[in-house]
Backbone as a printed PyTorch tensor [residue, N CA C, xyz], in Angstrom:
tensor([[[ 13.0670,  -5.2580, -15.7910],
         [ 13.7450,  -5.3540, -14.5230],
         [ 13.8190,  -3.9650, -13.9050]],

        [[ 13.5160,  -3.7320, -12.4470],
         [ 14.0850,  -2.6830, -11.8530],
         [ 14.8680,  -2.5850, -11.1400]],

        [[ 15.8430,  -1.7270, -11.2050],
         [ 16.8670,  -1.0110, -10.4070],
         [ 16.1710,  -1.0830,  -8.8540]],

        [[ 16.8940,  -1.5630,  -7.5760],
         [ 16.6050,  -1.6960,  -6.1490],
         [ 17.5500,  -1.8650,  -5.1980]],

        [[ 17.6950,  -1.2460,  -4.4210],
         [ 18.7720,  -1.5730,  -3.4300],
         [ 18.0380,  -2.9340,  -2.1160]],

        [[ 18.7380,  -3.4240,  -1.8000],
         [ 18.5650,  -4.4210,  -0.5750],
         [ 18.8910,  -4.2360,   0.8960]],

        [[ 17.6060,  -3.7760,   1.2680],
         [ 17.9070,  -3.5340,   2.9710],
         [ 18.4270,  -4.6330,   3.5550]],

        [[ 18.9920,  -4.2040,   4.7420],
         [ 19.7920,  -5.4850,   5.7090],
         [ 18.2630,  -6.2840,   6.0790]],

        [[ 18.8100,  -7.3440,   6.0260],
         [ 18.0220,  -9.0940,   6.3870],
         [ 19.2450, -10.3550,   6.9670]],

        [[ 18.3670, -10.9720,   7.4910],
         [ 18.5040, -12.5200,   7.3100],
         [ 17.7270, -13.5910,   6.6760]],

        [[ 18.2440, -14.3610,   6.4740],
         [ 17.4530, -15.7300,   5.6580],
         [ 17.8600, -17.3190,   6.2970]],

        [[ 16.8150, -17.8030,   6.0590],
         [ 17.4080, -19.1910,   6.1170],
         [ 16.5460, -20.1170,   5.5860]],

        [[ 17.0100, -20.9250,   4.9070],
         [ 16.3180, -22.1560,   3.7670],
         [ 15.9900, -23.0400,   4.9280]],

        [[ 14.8220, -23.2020,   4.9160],
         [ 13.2410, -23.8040,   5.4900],
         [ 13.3410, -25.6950,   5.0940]],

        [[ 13.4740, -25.1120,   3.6940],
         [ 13.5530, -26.6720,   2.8990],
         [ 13.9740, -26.2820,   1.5520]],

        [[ 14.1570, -27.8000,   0.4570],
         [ 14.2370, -27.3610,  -0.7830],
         [ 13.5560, -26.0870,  -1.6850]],

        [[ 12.8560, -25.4850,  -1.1560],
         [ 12.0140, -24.7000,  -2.0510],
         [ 11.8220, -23.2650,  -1.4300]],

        [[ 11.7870, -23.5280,   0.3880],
         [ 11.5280, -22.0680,   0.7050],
         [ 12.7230, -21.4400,   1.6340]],

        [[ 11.8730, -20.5420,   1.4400],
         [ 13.4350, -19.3030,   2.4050],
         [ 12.5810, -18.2170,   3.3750]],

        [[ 13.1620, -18.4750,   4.4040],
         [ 12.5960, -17.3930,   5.4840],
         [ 13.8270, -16.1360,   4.9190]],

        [[ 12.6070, -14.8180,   5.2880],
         [ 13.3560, -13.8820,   5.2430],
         [ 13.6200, -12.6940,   6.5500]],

        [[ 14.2790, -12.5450,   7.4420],
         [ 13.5800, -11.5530,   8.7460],
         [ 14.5900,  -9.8760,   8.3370]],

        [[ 13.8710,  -9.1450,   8.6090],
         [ 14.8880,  -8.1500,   8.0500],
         [ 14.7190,  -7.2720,   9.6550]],

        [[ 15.8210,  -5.9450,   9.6750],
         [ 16.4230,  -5.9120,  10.8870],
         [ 15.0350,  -5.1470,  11.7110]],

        [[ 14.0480,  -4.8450,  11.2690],
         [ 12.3940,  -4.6150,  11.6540],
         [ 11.6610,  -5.3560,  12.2790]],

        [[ 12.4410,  -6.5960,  11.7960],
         [ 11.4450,  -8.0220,  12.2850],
         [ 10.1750,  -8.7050,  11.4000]],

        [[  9.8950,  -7.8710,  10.4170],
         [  9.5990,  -8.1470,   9.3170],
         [  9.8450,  -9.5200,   9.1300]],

        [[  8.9350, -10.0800,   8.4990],
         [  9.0830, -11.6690,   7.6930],
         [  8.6620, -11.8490,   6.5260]],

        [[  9.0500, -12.7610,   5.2940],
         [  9.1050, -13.1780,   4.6160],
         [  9.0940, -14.2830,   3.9340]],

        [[  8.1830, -15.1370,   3.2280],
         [  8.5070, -16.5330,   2.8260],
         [  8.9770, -16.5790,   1.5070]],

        [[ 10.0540, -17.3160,   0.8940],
         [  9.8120, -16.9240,  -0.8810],
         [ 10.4920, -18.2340,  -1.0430]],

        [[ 10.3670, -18.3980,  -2.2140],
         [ 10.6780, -19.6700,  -3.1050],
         [ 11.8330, -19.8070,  -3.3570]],

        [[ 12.8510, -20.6740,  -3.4350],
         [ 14.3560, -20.6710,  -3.9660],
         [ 14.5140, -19.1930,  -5.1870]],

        [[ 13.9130, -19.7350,  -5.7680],
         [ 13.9700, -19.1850,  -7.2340],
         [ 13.8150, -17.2200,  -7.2410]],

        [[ 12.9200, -17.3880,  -6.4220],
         [ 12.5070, -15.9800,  -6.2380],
         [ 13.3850, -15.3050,  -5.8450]],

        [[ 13.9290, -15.7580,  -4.5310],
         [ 14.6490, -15.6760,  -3.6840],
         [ 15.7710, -14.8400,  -4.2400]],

        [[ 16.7250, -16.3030,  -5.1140],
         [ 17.6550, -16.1160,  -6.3710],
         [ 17.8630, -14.8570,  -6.8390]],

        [[ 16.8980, -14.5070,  -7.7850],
         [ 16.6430, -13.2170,  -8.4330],
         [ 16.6370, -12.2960,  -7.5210]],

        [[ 15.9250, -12.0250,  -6.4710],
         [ 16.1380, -10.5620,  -5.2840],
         [ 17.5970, -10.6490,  -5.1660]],

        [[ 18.1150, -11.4530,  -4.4520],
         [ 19.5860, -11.4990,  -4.3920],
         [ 20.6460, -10.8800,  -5.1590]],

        [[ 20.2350, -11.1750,  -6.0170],
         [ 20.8700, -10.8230,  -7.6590],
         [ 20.4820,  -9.7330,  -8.3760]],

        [[ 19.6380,  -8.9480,  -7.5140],
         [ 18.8800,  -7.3140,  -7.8690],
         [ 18.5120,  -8.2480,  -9.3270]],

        [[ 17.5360,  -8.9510,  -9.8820],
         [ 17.2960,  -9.3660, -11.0860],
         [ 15.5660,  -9.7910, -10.8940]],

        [[ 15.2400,  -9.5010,  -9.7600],
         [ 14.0170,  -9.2130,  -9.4830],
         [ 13.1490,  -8.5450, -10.1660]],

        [[ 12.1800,  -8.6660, -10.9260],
         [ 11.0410,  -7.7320, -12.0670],
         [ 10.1820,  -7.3220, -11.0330]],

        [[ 10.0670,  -5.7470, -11.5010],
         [  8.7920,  -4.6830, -10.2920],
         [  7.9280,  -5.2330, -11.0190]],

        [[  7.6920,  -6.1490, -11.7820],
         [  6.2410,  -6.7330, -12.1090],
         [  6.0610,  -8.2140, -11.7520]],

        [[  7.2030,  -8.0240, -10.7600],
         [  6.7190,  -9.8170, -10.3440],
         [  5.4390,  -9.3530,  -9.0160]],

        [[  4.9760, -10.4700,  -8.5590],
         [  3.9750, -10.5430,  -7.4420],
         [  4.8110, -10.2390,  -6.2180]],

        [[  6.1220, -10.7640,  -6.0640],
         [  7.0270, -10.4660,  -5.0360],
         [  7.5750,  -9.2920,  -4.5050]],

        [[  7.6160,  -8.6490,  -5.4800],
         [  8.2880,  -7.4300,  -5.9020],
         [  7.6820,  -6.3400,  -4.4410]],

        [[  6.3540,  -6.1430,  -4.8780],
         [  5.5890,  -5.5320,  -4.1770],
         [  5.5410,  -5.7210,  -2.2670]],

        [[  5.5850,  -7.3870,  -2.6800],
         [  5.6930,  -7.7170,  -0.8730],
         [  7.0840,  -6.9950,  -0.3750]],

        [[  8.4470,  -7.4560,  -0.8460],
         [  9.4020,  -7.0240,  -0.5340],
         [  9.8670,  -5.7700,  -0.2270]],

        [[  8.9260,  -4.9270,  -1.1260],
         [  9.1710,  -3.4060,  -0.8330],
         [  8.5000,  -2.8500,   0.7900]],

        [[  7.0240,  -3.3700,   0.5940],
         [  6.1500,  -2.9560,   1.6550],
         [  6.6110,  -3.6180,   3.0760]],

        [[  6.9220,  -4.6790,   3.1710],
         [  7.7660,  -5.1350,   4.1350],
         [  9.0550,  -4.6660,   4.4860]],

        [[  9.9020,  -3.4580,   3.6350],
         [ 10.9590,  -3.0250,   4.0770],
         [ 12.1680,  -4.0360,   3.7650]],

        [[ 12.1230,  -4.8880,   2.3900],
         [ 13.4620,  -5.9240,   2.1000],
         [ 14.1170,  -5.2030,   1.0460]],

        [[ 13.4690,  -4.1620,   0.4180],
         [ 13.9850,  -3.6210,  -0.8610],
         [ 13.4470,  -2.0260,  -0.7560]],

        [[ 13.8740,  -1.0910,  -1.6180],
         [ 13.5150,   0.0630,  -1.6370],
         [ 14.5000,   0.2190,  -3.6140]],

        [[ 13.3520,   0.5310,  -3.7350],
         [ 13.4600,   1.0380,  -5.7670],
         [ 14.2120,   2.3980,  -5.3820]],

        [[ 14.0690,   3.3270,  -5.1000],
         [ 14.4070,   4.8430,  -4.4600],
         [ 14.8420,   4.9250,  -3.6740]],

        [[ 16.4060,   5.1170,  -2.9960],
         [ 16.6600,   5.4910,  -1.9960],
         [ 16.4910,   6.6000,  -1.1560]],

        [[ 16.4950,   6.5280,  -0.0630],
         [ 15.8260,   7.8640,   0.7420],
         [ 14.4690,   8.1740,   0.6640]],

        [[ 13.6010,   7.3210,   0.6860],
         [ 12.1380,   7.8660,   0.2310],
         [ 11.6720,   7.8820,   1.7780]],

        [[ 10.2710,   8.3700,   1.5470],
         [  9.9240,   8.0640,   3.6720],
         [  9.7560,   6.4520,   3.7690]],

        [[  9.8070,   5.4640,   2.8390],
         [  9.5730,   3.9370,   3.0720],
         [ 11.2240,   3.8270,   3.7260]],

        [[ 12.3040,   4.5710,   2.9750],
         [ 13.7410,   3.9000,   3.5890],
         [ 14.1320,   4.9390,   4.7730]],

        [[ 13.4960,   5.8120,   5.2020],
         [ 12.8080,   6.5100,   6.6510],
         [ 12.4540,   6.0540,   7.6490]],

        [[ 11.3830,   5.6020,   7.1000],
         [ 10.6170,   4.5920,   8.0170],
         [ 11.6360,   3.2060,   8.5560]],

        [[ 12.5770,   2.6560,   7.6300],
         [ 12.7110,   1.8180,   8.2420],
         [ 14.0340,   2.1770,   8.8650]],

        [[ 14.7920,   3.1520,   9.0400],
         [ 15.7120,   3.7110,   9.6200],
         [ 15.1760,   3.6460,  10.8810]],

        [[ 13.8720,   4.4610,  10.8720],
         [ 13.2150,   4.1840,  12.5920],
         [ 13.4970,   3.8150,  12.8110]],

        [[ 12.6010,   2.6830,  12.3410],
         [ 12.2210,   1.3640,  13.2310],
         [ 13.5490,   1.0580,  13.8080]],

        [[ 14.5540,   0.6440,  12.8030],
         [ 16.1580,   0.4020,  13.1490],
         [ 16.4180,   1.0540,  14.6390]],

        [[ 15.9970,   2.5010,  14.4340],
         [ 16.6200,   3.4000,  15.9770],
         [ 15.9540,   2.9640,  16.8610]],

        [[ 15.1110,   2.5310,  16.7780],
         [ 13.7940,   2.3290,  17.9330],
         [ 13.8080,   1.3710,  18.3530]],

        [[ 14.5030,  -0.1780,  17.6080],
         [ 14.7260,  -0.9870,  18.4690],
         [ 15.8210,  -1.2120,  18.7090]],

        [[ 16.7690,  -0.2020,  18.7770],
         [ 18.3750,  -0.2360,  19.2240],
         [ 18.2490,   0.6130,  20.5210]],

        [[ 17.1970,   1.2480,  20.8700],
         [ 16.9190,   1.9610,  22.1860],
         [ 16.6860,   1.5310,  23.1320]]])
């Protein structure tokens, strides 16, 4: 398991199984209940397949302050302008 903090999002269950994710970038996301579950719960494995989407999309950051949680500070300022 890795240690991750959770950038601001929204979600909303699609159906039994999936979950939209939009985070404050506009970024999107589809994931499975289950998956879902575990991010929530920082119980997410950096060796799941998910893992990777979530970061690069700006839903998670392993390191705080890196230029990925930079970057999405931007974006944040840029569309509050």
């Amino acid at each position: 398991m890795s240690e991750y903090s959770v950038l601001p999002f929204q979600f909303k269950h699609l159906s039994d199984d999936t979950v939209l994710l939009v985070n404050e970038g506009g970024d999107f996301v589809f994931l499975d209940h289950d998956t879902f579950d575990l991010f929530v719960r920082h119980k997410l494995d950096a060796a799941d397949k998910h893992f990777f989407t979530l970061k690069s999309h700006l839903f998670l950051e392993n390191v705080r302050h890196t230029p990925c949680y930079a970057s999405f500070l931007q974006r944040i300022q840029a569309k509050a302008r």
